[in-house]
Each structure stands twice: as C-alpha cells, then as structure tokens.
C-alpha positions as CSV (number, residue, x, y, z in Angstrom):
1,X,0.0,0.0,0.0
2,X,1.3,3.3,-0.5
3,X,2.4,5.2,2.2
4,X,-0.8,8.1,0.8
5,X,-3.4,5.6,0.5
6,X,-3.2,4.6,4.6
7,X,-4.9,8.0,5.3
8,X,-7.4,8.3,3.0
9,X,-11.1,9.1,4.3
10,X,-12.8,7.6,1.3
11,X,-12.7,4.7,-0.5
12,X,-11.7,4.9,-4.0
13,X,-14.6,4.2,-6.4
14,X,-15.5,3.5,-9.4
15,X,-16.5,6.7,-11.6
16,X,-20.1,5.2,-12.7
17,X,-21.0,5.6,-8.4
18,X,-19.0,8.6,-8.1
19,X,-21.6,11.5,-9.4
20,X,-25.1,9.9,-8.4
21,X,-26.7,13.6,-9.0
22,X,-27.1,14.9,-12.5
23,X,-26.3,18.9,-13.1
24,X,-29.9,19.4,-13.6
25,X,-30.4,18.7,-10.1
26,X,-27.5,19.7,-8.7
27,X,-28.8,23.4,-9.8
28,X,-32.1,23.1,-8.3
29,X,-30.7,22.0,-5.3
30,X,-28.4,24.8,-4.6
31,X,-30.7,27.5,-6.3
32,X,-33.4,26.3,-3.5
33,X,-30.9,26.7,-1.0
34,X,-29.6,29.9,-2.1
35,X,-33.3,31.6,-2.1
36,X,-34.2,29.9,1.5
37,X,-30.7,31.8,2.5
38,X,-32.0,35.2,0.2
39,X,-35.5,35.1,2.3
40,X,-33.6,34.7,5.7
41,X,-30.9,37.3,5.0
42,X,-33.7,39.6,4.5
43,X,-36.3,39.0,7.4
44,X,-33.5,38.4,10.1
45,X,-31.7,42.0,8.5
46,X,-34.9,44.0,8.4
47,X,-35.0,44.0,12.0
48,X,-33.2,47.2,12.8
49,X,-30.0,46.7,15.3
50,X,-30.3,42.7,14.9
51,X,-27.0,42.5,13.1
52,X,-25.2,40.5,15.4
53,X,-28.1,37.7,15.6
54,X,-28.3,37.8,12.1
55,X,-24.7,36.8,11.7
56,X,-25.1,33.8,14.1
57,X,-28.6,32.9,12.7
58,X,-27.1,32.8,9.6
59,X,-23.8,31.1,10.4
60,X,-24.9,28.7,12.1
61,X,-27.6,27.8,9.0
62,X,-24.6,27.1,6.7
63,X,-22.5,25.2,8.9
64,X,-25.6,22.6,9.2
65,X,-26.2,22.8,5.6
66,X,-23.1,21.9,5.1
67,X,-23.4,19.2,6.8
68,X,-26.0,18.0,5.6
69,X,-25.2,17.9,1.9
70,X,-22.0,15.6,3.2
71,X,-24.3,13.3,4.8
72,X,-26.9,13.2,2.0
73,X,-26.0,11.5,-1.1
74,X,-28.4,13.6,-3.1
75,X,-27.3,17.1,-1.9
C-alpha cells in the first residue's frame, strides 16, 4: 500500500458511483438553497440593530447545511 493511500477518508470508487446527481439537479438544489438563504438574509436584517443575531442565525444555518449535503447523497 502506498504510504498516501493509509490515510485516505474515502474509499476509491469506481467513476459510474461517483456523481449519483445529474447537473440538472445539482442546480435546483443549490438555487433552493440559495433563495431559503436570500429570504432569511432579508427578514432576520430587516429588523433594525439585529446585526449581530443575524450573523449567528445565519452562520450557524450554513455550517448545518453543510453538513447535511455531506451526509446526504443527493445534496
């Protein structure tokens, strides 16, 4: 085994089970996202001096999308 391949997180695989989402979808998955995040940004920052919730409303709704779309094959 090569001294590389011993810390690898993933598996290697073959490229037919690599991209399970077509570009199509792919697209209408991060455009939903993106408008969800468009319609928050704008009610949490139309609340006058709610800046700094804003910033950890919204932080803290990326981090757990981005966990999510590592623990769900689709996203």
């Amino acid at each position: 085994m090569p001294p590389v391949e011993r810390y690898r997180f993933h598996s290697v695989q073959k490229p037919e089970e690599q991209n399970l989402v077509r570009i199509p979808q792919a697209v209408k998955g991060v455009l939903l996202v993106q408008g969800v995040q468009a319609v928050g940004n704008f009610l949490v920052f139309a609340i006058p001096g709610q800046v700094m919730v804003a910033m950890l409303v919204m932080g803290a709704w990326n981090y757990f999308i981005h966990c999510l779309t590592h623990l769900n094959k689709f996203l």
